[in-house]
C-alpha positions, 0 to 999 in steps of 0.5 A: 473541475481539476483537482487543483480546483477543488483543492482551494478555493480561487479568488473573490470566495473570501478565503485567506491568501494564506488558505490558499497558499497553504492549500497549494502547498498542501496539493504539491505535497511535502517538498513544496513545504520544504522548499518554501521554507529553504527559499524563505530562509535564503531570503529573508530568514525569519519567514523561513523560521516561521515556515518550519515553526509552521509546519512543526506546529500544524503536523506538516513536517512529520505527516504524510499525505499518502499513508498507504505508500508504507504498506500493511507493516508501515508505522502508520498504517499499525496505528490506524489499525490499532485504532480500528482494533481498539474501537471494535473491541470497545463496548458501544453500550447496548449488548445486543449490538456488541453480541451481534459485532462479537459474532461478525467479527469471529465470523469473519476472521474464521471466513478470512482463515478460510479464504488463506488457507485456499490460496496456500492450496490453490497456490501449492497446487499451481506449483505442483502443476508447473513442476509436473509440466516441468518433468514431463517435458524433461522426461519427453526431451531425454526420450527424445534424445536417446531415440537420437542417440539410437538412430545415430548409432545405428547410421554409424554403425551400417 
């Protein structure tokens, strides 16, 4: 089954036109919002008000579908994260539970303390070994060329 497929459902299974066109534009994403909307107020330009209407009402004009493309600083991912934060930190009721989550939540910040400090170190040294590496062969080419240099001179020099 494609995933088009399984985005809507195909005729005689009683959804709506509607739902699925909706479904379909949804599975194409934003722009095929935009362009319904552009080519619904080029022809007949109270579908194309009721489209944008539409999309404004049902969070379409300003939501995206692939939160993750903003990366770890983007606005929305700060805002589910904040409401991870705020339900971790609220209290479920039952203080055994909320002991045990307060532990494994110092816990494993300390853990991920931990695991950043060994990649700065593993980082440093991977760094350290590329210089060395990078001054060894410097220092192997100069002696290589003064024993160059020394050989030459002694050719003009005979």
């Amino acid at each position: 089954m494609t995933h088009v497929a399984s985005t809507y459902a195909p005729d005689g299974t009683g959804q709506s036109w509607f739902r699925r066109a909706e479904a379909w534009l949804d599975d194409k994403g934003k722009g095929a919002w935009v362009a319904a909307m552009v080519l619904g107020f080029v022809f007949v330009w109270p579908v194309g008000f009721a489209l944008l209407a539409y999309m404004i009402w049902s969070k379409r004009m300003f939501a995206c579908k692939h939160r993750s493309e903003f990366g770890p600083r983007g606005r929305h991912m700060s805002r589910n994260r904040f409401r991870t934060a705020h339900a971790a930190t609220r209290s479920s009721g039952n203080s055994a539970f909320d002991a045990y989550k307060e532990e494994t939540l110092r816990r494993l910040e300390e853990e991920q303390d931990q695991f950043e400090s060994f990649l700065e170190r593993l980082r440093a040294a991977k760094d350290k070994a590329e210089f060395d590496q990078f001054m060894d062969d410097r220092a192997k080419r100069a002696a290589e060329d003064s024993v160059e240099d020394d050989t030459s001179d002694k050719k003009e020099d005979a």
